[in-house]
C-alpha positions as CSV (number, residue, x, y, z in Angstrom):
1,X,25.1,17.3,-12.6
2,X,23.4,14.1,-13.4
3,X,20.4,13.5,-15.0
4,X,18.0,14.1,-12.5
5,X,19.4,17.3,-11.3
6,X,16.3,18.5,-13.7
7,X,13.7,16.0,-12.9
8,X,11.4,16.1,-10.3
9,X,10.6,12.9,-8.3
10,X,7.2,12.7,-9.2
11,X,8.3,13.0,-12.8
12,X,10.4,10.0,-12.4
13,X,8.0,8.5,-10.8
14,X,5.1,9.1,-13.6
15,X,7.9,7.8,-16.2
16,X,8.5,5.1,-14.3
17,X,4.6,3.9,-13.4
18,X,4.4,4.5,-17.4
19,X,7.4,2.1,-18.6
20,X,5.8,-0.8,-16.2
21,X,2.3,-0.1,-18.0
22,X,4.0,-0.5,-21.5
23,X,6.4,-3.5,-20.5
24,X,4.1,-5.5,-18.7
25,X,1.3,-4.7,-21.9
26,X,3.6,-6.1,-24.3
27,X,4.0,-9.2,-21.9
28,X,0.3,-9.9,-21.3
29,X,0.4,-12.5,-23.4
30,X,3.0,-14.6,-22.0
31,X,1.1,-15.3,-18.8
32,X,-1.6,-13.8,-16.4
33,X,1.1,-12.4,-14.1
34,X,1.5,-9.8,-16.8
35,X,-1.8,-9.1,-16.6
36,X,-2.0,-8.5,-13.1
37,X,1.3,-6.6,-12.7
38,X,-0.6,-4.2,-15.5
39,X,-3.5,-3.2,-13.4
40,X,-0.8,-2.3,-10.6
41,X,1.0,-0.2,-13.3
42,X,-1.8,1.5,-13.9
43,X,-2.5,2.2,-10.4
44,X,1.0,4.0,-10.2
45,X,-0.3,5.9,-13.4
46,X,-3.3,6.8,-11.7
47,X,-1.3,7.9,-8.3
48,X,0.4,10.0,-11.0
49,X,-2.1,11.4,-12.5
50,X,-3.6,12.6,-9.1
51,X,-0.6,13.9,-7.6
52,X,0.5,15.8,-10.6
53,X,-2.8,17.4,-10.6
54,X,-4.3,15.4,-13.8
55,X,-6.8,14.7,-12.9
56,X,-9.0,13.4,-15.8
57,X,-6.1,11.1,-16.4
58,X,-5.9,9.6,-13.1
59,X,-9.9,8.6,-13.3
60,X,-9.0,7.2,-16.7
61,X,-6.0,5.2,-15.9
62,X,-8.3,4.2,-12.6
63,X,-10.6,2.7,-14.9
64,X,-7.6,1.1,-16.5
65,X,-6.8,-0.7,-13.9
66,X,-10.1,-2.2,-13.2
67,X,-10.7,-3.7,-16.9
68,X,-7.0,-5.4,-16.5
69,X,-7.9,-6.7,-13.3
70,X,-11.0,-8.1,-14.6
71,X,-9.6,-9.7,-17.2
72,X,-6.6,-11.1,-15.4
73,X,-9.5,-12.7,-13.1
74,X,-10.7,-14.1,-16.1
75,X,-7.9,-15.7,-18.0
76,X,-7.3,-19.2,-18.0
């Protein structure tokens, strides 16, 4: 028995999309890649959201991605 013998895939991958949101959050600052690689993360957490029926969540993290995206088109 390993550690997913518990965990569903989409659990795994909701933990996962959520790691990349934090990681890449903390690294905004070191360049616009960060930034970027943010709004994707929050795509997955949308995705995740959706598929595990969470909705309002999904929307939010949506909305999310769109303000990191916007201001990844604006940084310097």
């Amino acid at each position: 028995m390993g550690f997913t013998s518990g965990v569903s895939k989409l659990t795994l991958f909701g933990l996962f999309a959520v790691t990349a949101m934090v990681v890449c959050y903390a690294l905004e600052r070191r360049g616009r890649i960060y930034i970027l690689a943010f709004s994707g993360a929050c795509i997955l957490g949308s995705i995740y959201g959706f598929l595990q029926g969470a909705w309002p969540f999904g929307a939010v993290e949506l909305v999310w991605a769109a303000i990191a995206f916007l201001r990844w088109k604006k940084a310097n």
